[in-house]
C-alpha positions as CSV (number, residue, x, y, z in Angstrom):
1,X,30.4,-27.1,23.7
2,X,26.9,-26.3,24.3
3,X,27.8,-23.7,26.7
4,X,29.6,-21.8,24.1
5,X,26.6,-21.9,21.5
6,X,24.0,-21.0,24.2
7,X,26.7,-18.0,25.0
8,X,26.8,-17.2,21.1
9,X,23.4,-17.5,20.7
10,X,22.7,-15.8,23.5
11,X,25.2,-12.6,22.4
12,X,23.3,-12.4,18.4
13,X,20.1,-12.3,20.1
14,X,20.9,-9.6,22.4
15,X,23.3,-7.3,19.5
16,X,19.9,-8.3,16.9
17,X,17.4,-6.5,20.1
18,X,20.2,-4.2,20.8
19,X,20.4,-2.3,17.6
20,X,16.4,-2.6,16.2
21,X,15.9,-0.6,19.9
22,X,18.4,1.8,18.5
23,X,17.2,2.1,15.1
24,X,13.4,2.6,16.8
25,X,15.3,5.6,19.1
26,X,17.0,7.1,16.3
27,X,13.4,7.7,14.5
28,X,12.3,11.2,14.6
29,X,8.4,11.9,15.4
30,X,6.5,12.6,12.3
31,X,6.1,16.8,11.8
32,X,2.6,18.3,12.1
33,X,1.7,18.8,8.6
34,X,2.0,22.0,6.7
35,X,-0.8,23.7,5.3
36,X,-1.2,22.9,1.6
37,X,-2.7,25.0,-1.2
38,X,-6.1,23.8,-2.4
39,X,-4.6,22.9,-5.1
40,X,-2.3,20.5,-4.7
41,X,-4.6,18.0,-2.3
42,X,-7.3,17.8,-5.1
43,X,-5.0,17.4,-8.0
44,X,-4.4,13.6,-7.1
45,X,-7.3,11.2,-7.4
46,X,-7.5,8.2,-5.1
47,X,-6.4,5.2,-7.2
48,X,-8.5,2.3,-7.5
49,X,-7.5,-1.0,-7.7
50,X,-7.9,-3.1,-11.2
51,X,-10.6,-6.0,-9.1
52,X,-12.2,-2.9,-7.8
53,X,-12.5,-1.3,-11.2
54,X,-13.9,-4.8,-12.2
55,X,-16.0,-5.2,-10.0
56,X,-17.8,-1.0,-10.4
57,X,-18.4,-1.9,-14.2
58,X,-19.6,-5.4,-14.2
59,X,-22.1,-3.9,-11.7
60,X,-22.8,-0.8,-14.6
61,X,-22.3,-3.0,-17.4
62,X,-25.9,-5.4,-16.3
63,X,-28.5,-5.7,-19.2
64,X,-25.6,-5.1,-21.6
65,X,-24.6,-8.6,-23.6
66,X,-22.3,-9.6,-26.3
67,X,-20.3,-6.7,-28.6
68,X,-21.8,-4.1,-26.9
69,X,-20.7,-5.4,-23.2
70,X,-17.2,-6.2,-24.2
71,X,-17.0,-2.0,-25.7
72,X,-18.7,-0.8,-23.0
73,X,-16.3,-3.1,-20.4
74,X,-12.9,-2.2,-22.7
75,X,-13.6,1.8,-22.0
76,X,-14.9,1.4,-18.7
77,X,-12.0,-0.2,-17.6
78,X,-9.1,1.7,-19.4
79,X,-10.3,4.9,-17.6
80,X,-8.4,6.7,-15.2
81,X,-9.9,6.8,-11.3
């Protein structure tokens, strides 16, 4: 009996390795990449991340306190980057 699981086991292993080597064949090399117009690569900001964004205007936001750190931190944060 432990024969046949170490066969079974054995044969799921091997048809698991068997087809992730065929889906890794099947894969096509990326393209080289076409030229763009000017355009269209600076249209698209780089996103930043909402800890990131925290952290740019709590560092702009120093020597601001109370009301006028909370407006200046609501707008800061709810613009696009």
């Amino acid at each position: 009996m432990k024969t046949l699981y170490a066969v079974v086991l054995a044969g799921l292993v091997g048809f698991a390795s068997s087809a992730a080597f065929a889906e890794d064949a099947a894969v096509t090399p990326p393209r080289a990449a076409k030229a763009q117009p000017a355009a269209a690569t600076t249209a698209a900001p780089a996103k930043i991340s909402q800890q990131d964004k925290m952290r740019l205007c709590a560092k702009q936001a120093t020597g601001k306190k109370g009301a006028e750190r909370k407006t200046f931190m609501k707008g800061c944060l709810s613009r696009k980057a």
